[in-house]
C-alpha positions in Angstrom: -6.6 25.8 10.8 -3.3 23.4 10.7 -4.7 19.8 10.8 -2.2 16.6 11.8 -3.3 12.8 10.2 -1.3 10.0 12.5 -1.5 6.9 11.4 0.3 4.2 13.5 0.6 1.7 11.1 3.8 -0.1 10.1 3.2 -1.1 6.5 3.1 0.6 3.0 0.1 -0.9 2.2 -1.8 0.0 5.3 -0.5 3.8 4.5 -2.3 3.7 0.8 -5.1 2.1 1.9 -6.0 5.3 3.9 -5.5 7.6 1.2 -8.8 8.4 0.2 -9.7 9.1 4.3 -6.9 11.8 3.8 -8.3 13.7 0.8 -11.2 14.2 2.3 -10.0 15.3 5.6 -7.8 17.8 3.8 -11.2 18.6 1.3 -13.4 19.5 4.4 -10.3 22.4 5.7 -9.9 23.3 2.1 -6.2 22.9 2.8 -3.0 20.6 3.0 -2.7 18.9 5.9 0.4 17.1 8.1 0.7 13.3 8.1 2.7 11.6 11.1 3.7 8.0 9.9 6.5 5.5 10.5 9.6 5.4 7.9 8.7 2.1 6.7 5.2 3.3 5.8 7.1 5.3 2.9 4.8 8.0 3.3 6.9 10.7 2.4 7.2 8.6 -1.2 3.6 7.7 -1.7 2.7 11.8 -1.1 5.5 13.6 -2.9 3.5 14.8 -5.5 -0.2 14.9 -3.9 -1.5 18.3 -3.7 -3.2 17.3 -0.1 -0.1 17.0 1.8 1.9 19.9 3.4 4.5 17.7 5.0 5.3 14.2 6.3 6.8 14.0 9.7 8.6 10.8 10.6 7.2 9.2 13.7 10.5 6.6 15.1 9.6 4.0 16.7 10.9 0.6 16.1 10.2 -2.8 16.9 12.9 -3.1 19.3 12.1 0.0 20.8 15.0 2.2 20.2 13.5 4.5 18.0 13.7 8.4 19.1 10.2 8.3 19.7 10.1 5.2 21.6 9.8 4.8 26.0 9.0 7.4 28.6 11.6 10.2 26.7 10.3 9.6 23.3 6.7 10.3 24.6 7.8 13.8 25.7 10.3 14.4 22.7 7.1 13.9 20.2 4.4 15.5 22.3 7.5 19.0 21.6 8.0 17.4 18.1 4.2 18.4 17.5 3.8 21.3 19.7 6.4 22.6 17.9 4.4 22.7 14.4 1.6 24.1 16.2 -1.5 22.2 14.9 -5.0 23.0 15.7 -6.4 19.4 15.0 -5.7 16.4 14.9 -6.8 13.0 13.7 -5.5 9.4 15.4 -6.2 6.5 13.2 -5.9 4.0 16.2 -7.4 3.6 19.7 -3.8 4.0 21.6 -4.1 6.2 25.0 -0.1 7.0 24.2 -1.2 9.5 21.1 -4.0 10.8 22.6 -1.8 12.1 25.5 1.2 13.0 23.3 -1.4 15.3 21.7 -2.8 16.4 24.8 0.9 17.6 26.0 1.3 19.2 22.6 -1.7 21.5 23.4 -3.9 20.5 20.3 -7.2 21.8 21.4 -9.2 19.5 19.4 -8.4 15.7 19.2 -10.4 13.4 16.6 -9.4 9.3 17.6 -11.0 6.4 17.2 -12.4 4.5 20.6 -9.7 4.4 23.4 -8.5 0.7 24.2 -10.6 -0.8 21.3 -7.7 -2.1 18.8 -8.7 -5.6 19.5 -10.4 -6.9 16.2 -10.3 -3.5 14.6 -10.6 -3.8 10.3 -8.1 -2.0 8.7 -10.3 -0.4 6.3 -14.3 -0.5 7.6 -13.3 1.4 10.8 -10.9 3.9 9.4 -14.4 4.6 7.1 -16.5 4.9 9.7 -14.1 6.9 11.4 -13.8 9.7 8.8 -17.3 9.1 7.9 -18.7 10.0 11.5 -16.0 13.2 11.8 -16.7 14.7 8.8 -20.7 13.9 8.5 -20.6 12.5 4.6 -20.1 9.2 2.7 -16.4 8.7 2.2 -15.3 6.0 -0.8 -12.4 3.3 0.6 -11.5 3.4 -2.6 -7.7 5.2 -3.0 -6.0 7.0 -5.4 -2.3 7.8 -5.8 -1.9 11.6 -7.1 1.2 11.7 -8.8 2.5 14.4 -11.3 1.4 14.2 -15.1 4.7 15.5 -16.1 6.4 12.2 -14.2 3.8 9.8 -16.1 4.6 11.1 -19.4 8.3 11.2 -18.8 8.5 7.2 -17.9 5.8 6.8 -20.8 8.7 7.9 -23.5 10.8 4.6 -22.0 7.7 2.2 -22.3 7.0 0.8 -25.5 3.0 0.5 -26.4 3.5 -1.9 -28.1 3.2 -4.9 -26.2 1.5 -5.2 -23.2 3.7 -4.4 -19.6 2.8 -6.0 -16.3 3.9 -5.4 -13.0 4.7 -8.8 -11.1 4.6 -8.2 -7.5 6.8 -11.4 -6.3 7.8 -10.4 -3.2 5.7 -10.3 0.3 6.2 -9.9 4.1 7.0 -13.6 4.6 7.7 -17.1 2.9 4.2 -18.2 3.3 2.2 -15.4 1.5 4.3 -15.5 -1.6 3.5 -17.5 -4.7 6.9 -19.3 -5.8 9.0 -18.3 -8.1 8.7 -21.0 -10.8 4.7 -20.1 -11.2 5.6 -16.9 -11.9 8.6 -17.7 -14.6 5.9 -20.1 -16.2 3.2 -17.3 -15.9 5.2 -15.1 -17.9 6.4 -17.4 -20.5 2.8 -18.7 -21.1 1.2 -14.6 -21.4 4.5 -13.7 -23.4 3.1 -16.5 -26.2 -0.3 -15.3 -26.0 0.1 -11.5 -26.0 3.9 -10.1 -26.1 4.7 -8.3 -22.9 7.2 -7.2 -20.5 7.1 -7.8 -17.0 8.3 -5.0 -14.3 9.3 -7.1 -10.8 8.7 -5.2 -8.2 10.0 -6.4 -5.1 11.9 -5.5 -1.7 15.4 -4.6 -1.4 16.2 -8.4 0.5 14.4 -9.8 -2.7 16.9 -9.8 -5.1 17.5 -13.5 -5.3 13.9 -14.1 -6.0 14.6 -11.0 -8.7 17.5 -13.0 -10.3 15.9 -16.2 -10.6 13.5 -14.8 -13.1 16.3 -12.5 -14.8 18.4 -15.8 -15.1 15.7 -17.6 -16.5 15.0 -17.9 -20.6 12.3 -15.1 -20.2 14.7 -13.3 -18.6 15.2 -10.9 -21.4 11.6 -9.7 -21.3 11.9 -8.5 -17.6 12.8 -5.2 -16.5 13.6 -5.1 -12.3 12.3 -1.9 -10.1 14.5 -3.1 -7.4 16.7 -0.5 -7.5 14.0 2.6 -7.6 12.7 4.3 -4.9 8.9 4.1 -4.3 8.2 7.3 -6.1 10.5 6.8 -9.0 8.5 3.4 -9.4 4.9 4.7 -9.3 5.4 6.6 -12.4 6.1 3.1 -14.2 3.6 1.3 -12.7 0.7 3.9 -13.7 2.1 3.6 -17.4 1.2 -0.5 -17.1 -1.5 -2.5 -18.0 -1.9 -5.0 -14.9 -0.6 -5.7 -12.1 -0.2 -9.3 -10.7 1.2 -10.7 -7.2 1.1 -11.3 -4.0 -0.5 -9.4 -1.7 2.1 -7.0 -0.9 2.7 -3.1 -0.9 3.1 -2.8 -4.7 -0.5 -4.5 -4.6 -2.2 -1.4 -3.5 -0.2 1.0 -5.2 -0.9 -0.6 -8.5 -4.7 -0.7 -7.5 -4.4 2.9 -6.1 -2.9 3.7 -9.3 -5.9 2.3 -11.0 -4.4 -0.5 -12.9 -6.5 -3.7 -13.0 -5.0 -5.3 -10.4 -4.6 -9.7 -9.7 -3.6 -10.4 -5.9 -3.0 -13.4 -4.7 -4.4 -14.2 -1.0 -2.7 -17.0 0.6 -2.2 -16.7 4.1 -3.3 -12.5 4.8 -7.1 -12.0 5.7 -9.0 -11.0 1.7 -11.8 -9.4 3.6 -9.4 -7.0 5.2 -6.8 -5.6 2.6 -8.6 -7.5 -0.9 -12.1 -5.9 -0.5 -11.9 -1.8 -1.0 -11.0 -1.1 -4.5 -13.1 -2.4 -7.9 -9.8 -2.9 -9.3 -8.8 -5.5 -7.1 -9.5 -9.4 -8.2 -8.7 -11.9 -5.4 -7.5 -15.3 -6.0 -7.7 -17.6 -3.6 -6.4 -21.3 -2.3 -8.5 -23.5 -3.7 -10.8 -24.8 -0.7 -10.9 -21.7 0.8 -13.2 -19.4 0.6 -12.7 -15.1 1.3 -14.0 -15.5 4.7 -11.5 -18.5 5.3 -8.6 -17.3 3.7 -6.5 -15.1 6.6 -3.3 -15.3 9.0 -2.6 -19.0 8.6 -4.1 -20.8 6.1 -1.1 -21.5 4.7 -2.2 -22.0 1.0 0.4 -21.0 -1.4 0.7 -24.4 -3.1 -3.3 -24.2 -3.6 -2.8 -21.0 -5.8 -4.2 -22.3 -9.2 -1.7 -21.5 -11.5 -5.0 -22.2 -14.6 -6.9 -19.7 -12.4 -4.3 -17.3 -12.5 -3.2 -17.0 -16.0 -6.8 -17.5 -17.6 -7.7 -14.0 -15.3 -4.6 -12.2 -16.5 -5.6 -13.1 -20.0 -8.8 -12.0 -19.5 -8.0 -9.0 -18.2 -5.3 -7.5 -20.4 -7.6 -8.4 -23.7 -10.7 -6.0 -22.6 
């Protein structure tokens, strides 16, 4: 049995947050199984080292629609993209007709999707879950976890010093208005660094390097170490060697929290009850005002981000 996983998602954190779906897809077959995911998703990254995946094949398509996959000719080139690999099963993690015919023309005999034409109001987490959940007839936990090699977290281990604490600062985001500035975060570090001694890992995009250079420039500077230059899976290594993570609600978010470090995300203007809910290891903070239910695509509240709130939890967290 050869079994395909699509997900048509465009984000890394929407990749990691079906992890755990995954496994146990690839637990019922006994087996590895294929995963068909967009580029940006950095899927082939995330599962370089997870014993569950037998490949990652690359599904183009891009938002201006040039991508190999895209139009009328990129529906037949991936329906003979698949049928090439000759899979048995497959799994869609959306309600698109366009997949569901793409596998038809592939010839995969049996095809596992959620409902057709239902995308509208879909949460990202509860109905992949009940997805899964009804397909393989058992409880499946939306919690995730990263698999990565022992040999890789012992090797980055040797270049982190126990020491003092080390914190992941995840200070970048998708857009201006979910990203706590700058200048809370260069006084967030200063104020743990005189409590408990620490260095700070900033992880952040590759257009981020400004934001980067403001804290490297700053007089905490030397106590900060940037990732910028890593690729995802040379990152995750360092990240599962740390003792916190704390940011925005971004990629390295749910990596950190897949990785099971304590993790501190800020919600500002992304829906909490969609991408802040699945893991214990997640704490949420909030605009102050708002509550989980009212913090989502537009509430705009990155200046309501209690900086008190935020240090007093990191504290917290990094002395138990």
């Amino acid at each position: 049995m050869k079994v395909l996983i699509l997900i048509n998602k465009i984000g890394l954190g929407d990749c990691v947050i079906h992890i755990n779906y995954i496994h146990e897809i690839s637990k019922k077959y006994k087996k590895p199984v294929s995963i068909l995911a967009k580029e940006n998703t950095r899927a082939k990254d995330l599962f370089r080292d997870d014993p569950h995946i037998d490949e990652v094949i690359t599904l183009d398509r891009l938002n201006d629609n040039s991508g190999s996959h895209d139009g009328l000719n990129g529906f037949f080139k991936l329906a003979r993209d698949i049928k090439d690999k000759r899979f048995d099963e497959v799994f869609i993690f959306n309600s698109s007709i366009r997949y569901y015919l793409i596998c038809k023309f592939a010839g995969i005999k049996k095809i596992a999707q959620y409902p057709l034409f239902k995308k509208k109001g879909q949460h990202v987490v509860n109905t992949a879950k009940i997805f899964t959940e009804n397909e393989l007839n058992k409880i499946v936990s939306t919690k995730p976890k990263l698999l990565i090699s022992e040999e890789k977290i012992l090797s980055a281990r040797k270049d982190i010093s126990q020491s003092h604490k080390n914190i992941v600062l995840g200070i970048s985001a998708s857009g201006p208005t979910k990203r706590w500035g700058i200048a809370n975060f260069i006084r967030l570090i200063e104020k743990i660094n005189e409590k408990l001694p620490s260095k700070f890992y900033l992880a952040a995009g590759k257009n981020d390097q400004k934001l980067i250079d403001e804290i490297l420039n700053s007089n905490i500077g030397p106590n900060c170490i940037s990732l910028n230059n890593l690729k995802i899976s040379e990152m995750m290594p360092i990240i599962a060697n740390c003792n916190l993570y704390c940011g925005n609600d971004t990629g390295f978010m749910h990596i950190s929290a897949a990785l099971n470090l304590k993790t501190i995300a800020l919600f500002m203007d992304s829906p909490v009850l969609a991408y802040g809910k699945y893991s214990e290891n997640i704490s949420v903070i909030i605009p102050e005002g708002e509550t989980e239910e009212t913090t989502t695509h537009n509430t705009l509240g990155a200046d309501k981000i209690s900086f008190d709130r935020v240090y007093d939890k990191c504290i917290k967290l990094l002395s138990n």
